[in-house]
C-alpha positions in Angstrom: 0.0 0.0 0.0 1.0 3.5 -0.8 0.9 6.5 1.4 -1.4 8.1 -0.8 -4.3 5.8 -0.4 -7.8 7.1 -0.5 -11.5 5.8 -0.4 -13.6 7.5 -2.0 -17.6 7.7 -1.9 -20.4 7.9 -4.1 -22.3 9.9 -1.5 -23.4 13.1 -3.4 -23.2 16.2 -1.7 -26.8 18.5 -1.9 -26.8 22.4 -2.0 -27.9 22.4 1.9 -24.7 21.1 2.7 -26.4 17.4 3.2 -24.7 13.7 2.3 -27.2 11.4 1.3 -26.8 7.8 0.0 -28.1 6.6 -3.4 -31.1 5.7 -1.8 -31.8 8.7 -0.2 -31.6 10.5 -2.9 -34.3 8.3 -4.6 -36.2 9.9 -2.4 -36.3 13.0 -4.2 -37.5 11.7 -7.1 -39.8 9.4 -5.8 -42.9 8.7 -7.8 -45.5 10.3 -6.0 -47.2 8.5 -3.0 -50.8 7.1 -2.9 -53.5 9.4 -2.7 -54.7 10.7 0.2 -56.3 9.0 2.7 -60.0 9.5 3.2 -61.1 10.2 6.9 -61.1 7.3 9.6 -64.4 5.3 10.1 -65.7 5.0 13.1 -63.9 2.8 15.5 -66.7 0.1 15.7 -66.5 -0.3 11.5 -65.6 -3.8 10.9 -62.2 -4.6 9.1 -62.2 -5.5 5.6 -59.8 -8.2 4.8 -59.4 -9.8 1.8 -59.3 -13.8 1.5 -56.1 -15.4 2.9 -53.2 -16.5 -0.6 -52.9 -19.7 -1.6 -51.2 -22.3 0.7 -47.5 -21.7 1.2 -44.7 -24.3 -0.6 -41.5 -25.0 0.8 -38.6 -24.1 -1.2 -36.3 -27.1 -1.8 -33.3 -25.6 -0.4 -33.3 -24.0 3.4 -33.3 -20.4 2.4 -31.9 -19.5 6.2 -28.6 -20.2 4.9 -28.5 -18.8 1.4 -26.8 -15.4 1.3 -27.8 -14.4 -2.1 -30.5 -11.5 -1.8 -31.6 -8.6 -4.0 -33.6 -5.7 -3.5 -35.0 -3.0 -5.8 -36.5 0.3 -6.4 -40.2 1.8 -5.8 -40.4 2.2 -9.7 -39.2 -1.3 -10.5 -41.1 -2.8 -7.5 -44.2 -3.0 -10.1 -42.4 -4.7 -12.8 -41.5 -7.6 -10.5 -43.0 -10.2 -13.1 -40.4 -9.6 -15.8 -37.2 -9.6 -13.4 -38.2 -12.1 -11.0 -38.0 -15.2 -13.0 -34.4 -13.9 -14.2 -33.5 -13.2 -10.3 -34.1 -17.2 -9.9 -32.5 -18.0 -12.5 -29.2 -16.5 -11.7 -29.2 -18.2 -7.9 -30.5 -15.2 -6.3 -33.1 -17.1 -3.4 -34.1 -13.4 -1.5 -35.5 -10.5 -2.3 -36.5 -7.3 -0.5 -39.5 -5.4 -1.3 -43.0 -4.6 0.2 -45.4 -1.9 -0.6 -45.5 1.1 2.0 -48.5 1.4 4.7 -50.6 3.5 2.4 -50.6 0.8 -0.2 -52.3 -2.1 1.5 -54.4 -0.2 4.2 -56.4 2.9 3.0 -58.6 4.3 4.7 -58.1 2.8 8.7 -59.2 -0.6 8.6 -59.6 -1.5 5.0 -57.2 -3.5 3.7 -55.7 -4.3 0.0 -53.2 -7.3 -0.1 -54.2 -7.5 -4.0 -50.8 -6.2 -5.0 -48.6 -7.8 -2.0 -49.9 -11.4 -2.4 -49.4 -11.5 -6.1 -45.9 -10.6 -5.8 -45.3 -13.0 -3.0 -46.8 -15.6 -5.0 -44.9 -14.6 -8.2 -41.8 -14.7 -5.7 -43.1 -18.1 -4.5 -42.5 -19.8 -8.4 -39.7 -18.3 -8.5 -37.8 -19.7 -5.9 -37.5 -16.5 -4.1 -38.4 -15.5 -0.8 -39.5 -12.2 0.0 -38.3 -10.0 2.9 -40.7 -7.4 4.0 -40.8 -4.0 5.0 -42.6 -2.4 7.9 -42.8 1.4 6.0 -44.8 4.5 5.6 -46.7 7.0 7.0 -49.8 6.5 8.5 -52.2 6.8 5.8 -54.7 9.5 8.3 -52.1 10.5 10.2 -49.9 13.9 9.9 -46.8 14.7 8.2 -45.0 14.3 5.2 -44.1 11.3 2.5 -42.1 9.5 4.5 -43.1 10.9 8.4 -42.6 8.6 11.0 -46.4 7.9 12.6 -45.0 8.6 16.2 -48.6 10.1 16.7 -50.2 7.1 15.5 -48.2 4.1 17.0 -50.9 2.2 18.4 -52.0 2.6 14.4 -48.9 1.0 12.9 -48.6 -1.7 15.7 -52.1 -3.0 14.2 -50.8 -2.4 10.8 -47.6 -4.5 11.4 -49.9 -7.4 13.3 -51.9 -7.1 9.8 -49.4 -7.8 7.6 -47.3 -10.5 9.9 -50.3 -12.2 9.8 -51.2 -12.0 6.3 -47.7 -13.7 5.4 -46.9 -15.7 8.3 -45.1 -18.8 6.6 -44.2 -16.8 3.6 -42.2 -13.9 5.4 -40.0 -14.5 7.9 -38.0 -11.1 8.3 -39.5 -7.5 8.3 -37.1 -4.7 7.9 -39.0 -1.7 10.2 -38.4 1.5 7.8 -36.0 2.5 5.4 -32.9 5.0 5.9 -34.7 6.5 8.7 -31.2 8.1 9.8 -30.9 9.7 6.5 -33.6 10.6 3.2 -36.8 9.2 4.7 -37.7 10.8 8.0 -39.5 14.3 6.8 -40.0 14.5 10.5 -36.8 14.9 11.5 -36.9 12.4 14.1 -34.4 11.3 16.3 -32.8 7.6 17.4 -35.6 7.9 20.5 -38.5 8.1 18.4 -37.2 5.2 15.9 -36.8 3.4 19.0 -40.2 3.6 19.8 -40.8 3.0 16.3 -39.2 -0.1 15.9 -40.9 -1.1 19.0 -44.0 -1.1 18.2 -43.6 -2.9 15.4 -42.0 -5.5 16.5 -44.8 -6.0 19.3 -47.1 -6.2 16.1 -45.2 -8.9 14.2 -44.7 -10.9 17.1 -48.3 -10.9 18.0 -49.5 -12.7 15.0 -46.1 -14.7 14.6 -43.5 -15.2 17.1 -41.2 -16.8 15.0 -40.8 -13.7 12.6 -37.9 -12.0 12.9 -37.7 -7.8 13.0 -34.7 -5.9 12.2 -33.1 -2.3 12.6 -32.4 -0.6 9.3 -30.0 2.3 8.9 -29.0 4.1 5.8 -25.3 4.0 4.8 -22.7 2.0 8.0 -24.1 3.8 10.8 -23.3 1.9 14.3 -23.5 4.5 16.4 -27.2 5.1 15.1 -27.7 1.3 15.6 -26.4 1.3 18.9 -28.1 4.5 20.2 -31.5 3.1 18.8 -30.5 -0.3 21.2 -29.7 2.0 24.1 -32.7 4.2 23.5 -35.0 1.1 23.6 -34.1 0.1 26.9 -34.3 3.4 28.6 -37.8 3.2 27.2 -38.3 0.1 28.6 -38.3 -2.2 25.9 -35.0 -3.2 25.6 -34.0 -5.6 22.3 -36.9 -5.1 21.0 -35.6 -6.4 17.6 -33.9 -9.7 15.6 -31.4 -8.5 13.0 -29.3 -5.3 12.0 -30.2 -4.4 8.8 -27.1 -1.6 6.9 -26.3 0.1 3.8 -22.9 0.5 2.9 -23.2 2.6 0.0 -20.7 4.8 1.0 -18.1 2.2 2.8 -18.2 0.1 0.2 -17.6 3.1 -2.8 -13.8 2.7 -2.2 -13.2 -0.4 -3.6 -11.4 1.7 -6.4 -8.9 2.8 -4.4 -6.1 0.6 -3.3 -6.7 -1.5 -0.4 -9.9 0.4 -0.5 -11.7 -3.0 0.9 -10.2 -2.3 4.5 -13.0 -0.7 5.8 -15.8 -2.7 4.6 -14.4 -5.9 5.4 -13.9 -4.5 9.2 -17.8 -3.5 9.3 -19.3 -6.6 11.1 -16.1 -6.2 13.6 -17.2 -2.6 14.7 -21.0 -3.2 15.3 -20.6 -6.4 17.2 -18.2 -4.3 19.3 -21.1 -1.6 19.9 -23.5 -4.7 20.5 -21.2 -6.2 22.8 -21.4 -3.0 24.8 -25.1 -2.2 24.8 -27.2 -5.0 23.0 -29.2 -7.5 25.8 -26.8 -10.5 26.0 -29.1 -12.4 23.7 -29.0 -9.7 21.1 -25.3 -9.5 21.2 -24.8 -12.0 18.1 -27.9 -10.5 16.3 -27.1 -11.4 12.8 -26.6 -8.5 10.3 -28.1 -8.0 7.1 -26.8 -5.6 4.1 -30.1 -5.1 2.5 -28.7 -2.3 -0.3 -25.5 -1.7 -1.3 -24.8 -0.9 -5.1 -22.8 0.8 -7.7 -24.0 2.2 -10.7 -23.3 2.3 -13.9 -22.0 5.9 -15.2 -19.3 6.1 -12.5 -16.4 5.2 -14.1 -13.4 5.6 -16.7 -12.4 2.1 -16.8 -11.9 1.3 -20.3 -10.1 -2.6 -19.6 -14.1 -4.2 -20.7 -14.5 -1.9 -24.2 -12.5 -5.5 -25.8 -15.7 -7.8 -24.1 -18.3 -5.7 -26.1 -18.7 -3.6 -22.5 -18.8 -0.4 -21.3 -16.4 0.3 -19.0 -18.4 1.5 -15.8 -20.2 -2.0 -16.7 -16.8 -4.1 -15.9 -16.6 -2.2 -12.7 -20.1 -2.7 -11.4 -19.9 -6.7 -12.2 -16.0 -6.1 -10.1 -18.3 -4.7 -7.3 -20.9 -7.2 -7.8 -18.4 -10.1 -6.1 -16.7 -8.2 -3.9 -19.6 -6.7 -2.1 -20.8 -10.5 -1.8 -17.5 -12.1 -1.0 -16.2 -9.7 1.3 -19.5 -9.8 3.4 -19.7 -13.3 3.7 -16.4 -13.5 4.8 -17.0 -11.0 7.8 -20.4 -13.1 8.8 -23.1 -11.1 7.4 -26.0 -13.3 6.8 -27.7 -12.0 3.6 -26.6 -9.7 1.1 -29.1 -7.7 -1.1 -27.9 -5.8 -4.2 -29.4 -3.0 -5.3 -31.2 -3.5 -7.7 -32.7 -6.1 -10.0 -34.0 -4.3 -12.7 -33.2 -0.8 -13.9 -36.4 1.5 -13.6 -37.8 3.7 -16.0 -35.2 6.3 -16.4 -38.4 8.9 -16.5 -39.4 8.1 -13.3 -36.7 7.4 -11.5 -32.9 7.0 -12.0 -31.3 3.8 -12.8 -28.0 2.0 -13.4 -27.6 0.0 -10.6 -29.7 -3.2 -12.2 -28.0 -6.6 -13.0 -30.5 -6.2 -15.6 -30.8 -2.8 -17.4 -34.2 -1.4 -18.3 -34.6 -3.0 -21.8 -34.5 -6.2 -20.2 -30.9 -7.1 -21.2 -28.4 -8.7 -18.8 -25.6 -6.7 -17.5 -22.0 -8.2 -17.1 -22.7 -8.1 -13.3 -25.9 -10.3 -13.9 -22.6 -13.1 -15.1 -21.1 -12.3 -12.3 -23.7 -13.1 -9.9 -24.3 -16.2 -11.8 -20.5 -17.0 -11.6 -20.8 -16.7 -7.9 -23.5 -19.2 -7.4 -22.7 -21.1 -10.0 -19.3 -22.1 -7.9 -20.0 -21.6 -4.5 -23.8 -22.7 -4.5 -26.3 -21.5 -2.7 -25.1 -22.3 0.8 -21.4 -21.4 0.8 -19.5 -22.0 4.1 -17.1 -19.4 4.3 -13.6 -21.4 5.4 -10.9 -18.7 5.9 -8.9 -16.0 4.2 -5.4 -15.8 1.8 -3.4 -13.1 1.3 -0.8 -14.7 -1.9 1.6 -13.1 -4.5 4.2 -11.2 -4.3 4.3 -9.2 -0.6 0.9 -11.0 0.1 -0.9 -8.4 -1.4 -3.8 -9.8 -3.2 -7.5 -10.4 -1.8 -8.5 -14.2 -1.6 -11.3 -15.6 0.9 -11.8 -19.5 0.3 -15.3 -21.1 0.9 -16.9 -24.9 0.6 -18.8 -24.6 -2.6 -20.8 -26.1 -5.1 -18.3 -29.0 -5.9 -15.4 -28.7 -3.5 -13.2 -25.3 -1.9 -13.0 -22.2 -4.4 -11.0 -19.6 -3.8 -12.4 -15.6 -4.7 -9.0 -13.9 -5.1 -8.3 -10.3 -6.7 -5.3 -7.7 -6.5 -5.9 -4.2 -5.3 -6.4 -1.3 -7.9 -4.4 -0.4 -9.8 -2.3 -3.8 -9.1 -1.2 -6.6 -10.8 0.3 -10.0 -9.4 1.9 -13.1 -11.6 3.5 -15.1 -9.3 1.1 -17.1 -7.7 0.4 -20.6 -9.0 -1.0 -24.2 -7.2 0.1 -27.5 -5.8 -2.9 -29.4 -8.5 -4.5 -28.4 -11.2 -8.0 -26.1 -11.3 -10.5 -24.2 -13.3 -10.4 -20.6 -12.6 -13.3 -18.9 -13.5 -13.5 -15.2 -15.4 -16.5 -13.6 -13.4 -16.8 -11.2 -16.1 -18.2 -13.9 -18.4 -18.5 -16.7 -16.4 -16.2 -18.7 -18.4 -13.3 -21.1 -17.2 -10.1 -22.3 -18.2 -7.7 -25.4 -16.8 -4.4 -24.3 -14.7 -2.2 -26.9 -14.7 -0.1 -27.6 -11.3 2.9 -25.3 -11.2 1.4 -22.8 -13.5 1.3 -19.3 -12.6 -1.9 -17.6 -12.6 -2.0 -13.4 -14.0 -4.5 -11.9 -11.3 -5.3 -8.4 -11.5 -8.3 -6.3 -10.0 -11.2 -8.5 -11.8 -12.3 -11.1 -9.0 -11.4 -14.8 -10.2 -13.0 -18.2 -8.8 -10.3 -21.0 -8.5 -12.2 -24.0 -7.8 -10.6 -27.4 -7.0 -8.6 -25.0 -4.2 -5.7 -27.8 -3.6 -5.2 -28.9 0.5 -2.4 -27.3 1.2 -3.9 -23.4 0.7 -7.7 -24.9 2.0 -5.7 -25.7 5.3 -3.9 -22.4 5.5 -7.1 -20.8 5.2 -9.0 -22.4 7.7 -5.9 -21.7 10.3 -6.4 -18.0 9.2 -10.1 -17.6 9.8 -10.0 -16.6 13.1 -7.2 -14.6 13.1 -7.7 -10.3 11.7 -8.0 -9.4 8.3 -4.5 -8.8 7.5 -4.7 -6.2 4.6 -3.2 -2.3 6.0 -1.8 -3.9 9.2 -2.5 -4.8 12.6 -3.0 -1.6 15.1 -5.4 -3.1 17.7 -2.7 -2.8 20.1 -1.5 0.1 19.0 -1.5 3.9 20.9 -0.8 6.0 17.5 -1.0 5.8 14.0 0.5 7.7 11.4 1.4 7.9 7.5 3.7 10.4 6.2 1.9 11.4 2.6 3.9 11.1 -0.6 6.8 8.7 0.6 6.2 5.6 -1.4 7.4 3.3 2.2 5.1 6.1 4.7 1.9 4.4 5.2 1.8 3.8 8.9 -2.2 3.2 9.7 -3.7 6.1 8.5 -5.4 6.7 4.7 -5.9 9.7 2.9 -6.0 11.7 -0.2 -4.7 11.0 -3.6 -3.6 13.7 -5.7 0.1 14.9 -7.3 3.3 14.1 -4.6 5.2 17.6 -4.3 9.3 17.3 -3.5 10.7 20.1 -1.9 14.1 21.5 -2.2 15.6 19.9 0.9 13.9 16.5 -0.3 10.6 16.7 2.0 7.7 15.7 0.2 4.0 15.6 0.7 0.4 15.2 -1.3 -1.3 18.2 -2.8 -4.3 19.9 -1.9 -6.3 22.2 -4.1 -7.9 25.0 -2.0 -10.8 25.7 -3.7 -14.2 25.1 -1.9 -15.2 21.2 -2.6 -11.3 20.2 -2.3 -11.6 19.0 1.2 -8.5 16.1 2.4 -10.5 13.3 3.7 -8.4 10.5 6.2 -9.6 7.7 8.2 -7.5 5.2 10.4 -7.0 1.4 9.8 -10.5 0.0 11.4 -8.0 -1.9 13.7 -7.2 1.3 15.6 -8.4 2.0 18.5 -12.1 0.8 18.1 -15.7 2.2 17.5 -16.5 2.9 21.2 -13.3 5.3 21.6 -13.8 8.9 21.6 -11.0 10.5 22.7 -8.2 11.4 19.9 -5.2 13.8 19.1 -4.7 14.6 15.3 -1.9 16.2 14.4 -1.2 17.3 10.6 1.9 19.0 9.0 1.0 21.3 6.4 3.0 23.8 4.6 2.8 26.2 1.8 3.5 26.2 -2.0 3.2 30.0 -2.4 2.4 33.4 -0.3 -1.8 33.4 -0.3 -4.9 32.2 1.9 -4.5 28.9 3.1 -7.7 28.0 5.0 -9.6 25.5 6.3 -12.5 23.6 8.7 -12.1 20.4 10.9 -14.5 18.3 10.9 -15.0 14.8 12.2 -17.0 12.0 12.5 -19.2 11.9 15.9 -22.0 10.0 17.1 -25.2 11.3 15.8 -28.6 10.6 16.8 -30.3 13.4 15.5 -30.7 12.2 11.9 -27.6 15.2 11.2 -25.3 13.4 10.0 -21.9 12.6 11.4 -19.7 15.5 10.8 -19.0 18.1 13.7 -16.6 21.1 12.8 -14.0 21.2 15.6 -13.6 24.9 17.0 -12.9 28.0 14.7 -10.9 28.3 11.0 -7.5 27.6 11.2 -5.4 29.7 9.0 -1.4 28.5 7.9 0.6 31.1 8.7 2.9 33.1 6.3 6.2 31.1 6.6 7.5 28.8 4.0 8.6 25.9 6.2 6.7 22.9 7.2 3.7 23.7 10.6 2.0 21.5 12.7 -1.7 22.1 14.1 -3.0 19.7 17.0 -6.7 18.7 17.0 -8.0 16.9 20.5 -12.2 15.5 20.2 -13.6 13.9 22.7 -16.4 12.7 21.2 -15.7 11.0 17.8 -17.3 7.9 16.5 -14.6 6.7 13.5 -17.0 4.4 12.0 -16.2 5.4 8.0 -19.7 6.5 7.5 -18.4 8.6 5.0 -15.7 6.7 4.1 -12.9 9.1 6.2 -13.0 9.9 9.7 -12.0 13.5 9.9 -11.3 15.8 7.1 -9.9 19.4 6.3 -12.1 21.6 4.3 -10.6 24.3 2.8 -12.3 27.2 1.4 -10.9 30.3 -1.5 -7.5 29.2 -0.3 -4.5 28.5 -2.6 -3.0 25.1 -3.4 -1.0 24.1 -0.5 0.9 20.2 1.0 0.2 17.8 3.8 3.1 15.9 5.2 3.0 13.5 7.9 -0.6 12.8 9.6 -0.8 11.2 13.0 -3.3 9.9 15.0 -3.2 9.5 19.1 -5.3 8.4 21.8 -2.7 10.1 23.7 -1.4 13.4 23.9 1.9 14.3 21.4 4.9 14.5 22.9 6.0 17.7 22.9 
């Protein structure tokens, strides 16, 4: 790894200074919600419930331990019966969609489960099981699209008894809400009210069927809104009052490009059960997690290696994602991965680009790359341990038991290339691009680069080290669990030292100090973020210290800002203190930074930044990170 390493994010910053996910932003252009509710009846009017579905079949395989999942837009939601037989076809076994409150009960006690048990049933012949969602605004209540019904909650426990009921057997798991941290909650309410929220829901399911599972949802990685939600539900009094952990990595996940980019997602599962550990009901402490969206969209890239496959190159990029969002979860435990989406929506309605299938129907190379992956692995892979092979053990590889025998997923970082590894017997590596293989003979060395491979037929000798791996830490960026202070001094080649931050040009001064370039126009802010070993989630006391120093007489400028616990729907980025200006001299300065009350989760994909605004181009040296003071 380089000292210039970044992650980047396809968060997309708003006018009002917001971040919102992919999702969230959906929300903006979100087809418009069902008309308005007429008045409640009377409270003595009799329900109106439609007949129960057909009986309930039970798939041939156990879905509990199928990882495979997908989940999808409003707009596409409505097209399920062209994309769901192609879903089941290419090994996906879950998907994740339900309509909101408004669409099944309207007005107070009428009920219309036209639309919900014709998709569960199309689901059903699919081979798909459907994972629900406990969403909406009350339908007679106040507020906006997406309001939580705080004033209605005796409302929405009824609803969520309704619908449990209605599937029991045919939905196991309901998500409660969707990104209430972030785009949906016009109310502006806080981790105490979705508490309460999820509460009452999960009092509703359970009521009509205990053995349905309820989980917290949270746009983008957000365990400190996860674990306030937990703590808020017991000072309510209804402590773990919920199943599963439901996340959306957008954000985490968008670094992939960068090399060794993977770190932080692949530490994800490691921070929350560190948060559950510390606040979660003993029996809650294991809660399984979920990734119910993460994505990448086509549009996003200047890749050009697939334009020789017939591709476009942001294509080859999102099939790349495709496995390693997939691998790299199952290898840190999460249960069920759902990609977002199935099937483009109609770009007038809504915008697209994240389908395996676009929205002419045609299969994208990452629909061959999820069919690689279950072609190999199956569609219960048992994740056996890790590899890090080639030269300087640099490349990616987690090994599972398959379809057939061990396969090994294995990829260099970007921008990285690796042909000197090669295997005790023969196997078929598979191109997840086109889900095509070829034989490698014993001895043979295989070229890997940043496209994921399958090697299946993983010989003994490399299943064994795996296994004695599994429990040990991911080893890619280093170990700095028992570590005080990290630092990486920026533009030497041999400076990384636990911390990440910007790319850009390397700048060599005259007496042979160097440092990464930072452009001072508004929008040019230096993002950094500490190896996921460090220190921990639950810390919250840090000393930052950058060196910074000028590359001309001018305003050099800029904000702190780090990343805190929020549980006001905010988001997690405080500015520390006042503007801090470089002074006039040429020579290399220092500036300290002591918080007491970060959360370096990666939200965002950094953990503190410097924003600078109208300020010419200036350098950052070294960067170090404390949970100690600096010696002076």
């Amino acid at each position: 790894m380089t000292a210039t390493s970044s992650f980047s994010s396809f968060a997309i910053p708003l006018a009002a200074g917001l971040l919102l996910t992919p999702l969230a932003i959906k929300a903006q252009t979100a087809p418009a919600a069902a008309p308005a509710a007429a008045p409640a009846p009377a409270t003595n009017a009799a329900p109106v419930i439609p007949p129960p579905p057909p009986p309930f079949v039970s798939p041939a395989v156990d879905h509990e331990q199928v990882p495979w999942g997908i989940t999808t837009s409003g707009t596409s939601s409505g097209t399920y019966p062209e994309w769901h037989p192609k879903m089941g076809a290419v090994g996906v076994r879950w998907v994740r969609t339900f309509p909101e409150w408004g669409g099944i009960e309207n007005p107070k006690g009428t009920f219309h489960f036209d639309w919900p048990d014709a998709m569960v049933a199309s689901a059903t012949a699919n081979n798909l099981e459907v994972s629900g969602l406990v969403f909406g605004k009350c339908p007679w209540g106040p507020g906006g699209m997406h309001a939580f019904p705080m004033q209605n909650l005796n409302d929405w426990t009824d609803y969520a008894a309704a619908i449990s009921d209605r599937y029991k057997g045919r939905i196991h798991y309901w998500e409660v809400w969707n990104e209430g941290n972030g785009g949906f909650n016009d109310g502006h309410n806080v981790t105490a009210d979705y508490a309460n929220l999820v509460a009452a829901a999960y009092a509703g399911v359970k009521k009509s069927d205990p053995t349905a599972l309820v989980g917290i949802s949270v746009a983008s990685f957000d365990p400190a809104y996860v674990d306030q939600t937990i703590v808020d539900q017991a000072k309510a009094g209804k402590p773990g009052s919920f199943d599963y952990i439901c996340i959306h990595p957008y954000e985490t996940f968008g670094g992939i490009d960068s090399p060794d980019g993977e770190v932080p997602y692949l530490w994800m599962t490691h921070m929350l059960r560190d948060e559950l550990k510390a606040d979660a009901p003993p029996d809650k402490a294991n809660a399984p997690i979920w990734i119910t969206e993460v994505g990448r969209p086509v549009g996003k890239s200047t890749n050009d290696a697939g334009l020789a496959l017939g591709m476009s190159p942001d294509e080859v990029d999102a099939a790349k994602a495709v496995v390693k969002a997939y691998i790299m979860a199952m290898a840190q435990g999460i249960a069920r991965i759902c990609w977002f989406e199935a099937n483009d929506p109609d770009p007038h309605r809504e915008p697209g680009g994240y389908g395996l299938v676009d929205f002419a129907g045609k299969p994208r190379p990452s629909y061959n790359a999820m069919k690689a992956m279950t072609d190999s692995l199956g569609e219960t892979p048992k994740y056996q341990g890790w590899l890090a092979l080639g030269a300087h053990n640099r490349s990616f590889g987690f090994v599972f038991q398959g379809a057939a025998g061990p396969v090994l997923v294995a990829w260099m970082p970007a921008g990285m290339t690796d042909n000197t590894i090669s295997f005790t017997g023969d196997v078929k590596v598979v191109d997840t691009l086109t889900n095509t293989s070829t034989s490698l003979k014993a001895g043979q060395t295989l070229a890997l680069t940043n496209t994921p491979v399958l090697v299946v037929g993983l010989p003994n000798d490399l299943l064994t080290q795996a296994q004695a791996n599994a429990a040990r830490n991911f080893p890619w960026g280093g170990d700095y669990s028992k570590a005080t202070s990290v630092s990486t001094q920026f533009g030497d080649p041999n400076g990384y030292g636990g911390v990440y931050g910007p790319g850009g040009p390397i700048h060599k001064f005259d007496d042979g100090s160097v440092g990464v370039v930072v452009q001072g126009k508004i929008g040019s802010s230096a993002g950094f973020s500490t190896h996921p070993s460090f220190a921990g989630i639950l810390n919250r006391e840090y000393y930052i210290r950058i060196a910074f120093r000028r590359l001309t007489a001018g305003n050099v400028g800029m904000n702190f800002k780090y990343e805190v616990a929020d549980s006001q729907g905010k988001g997690p980025l405080r500015n520390n203190g006042g503007w801090y200006s470089v002074g006039p001299d040429l020579g290399w300065q220092t500036r300290t930074w002591h918080v007491t009350d970060a959360a370096f989760a990666k939200m965002w994909d950094f953990d503190f930044s410097v924003a600078p605004e109208q300020s010419v181009p200036f350098v950052i040296g070294k960067v170090e990170v404390s949970t100690q003071p600096f010696a002076k």
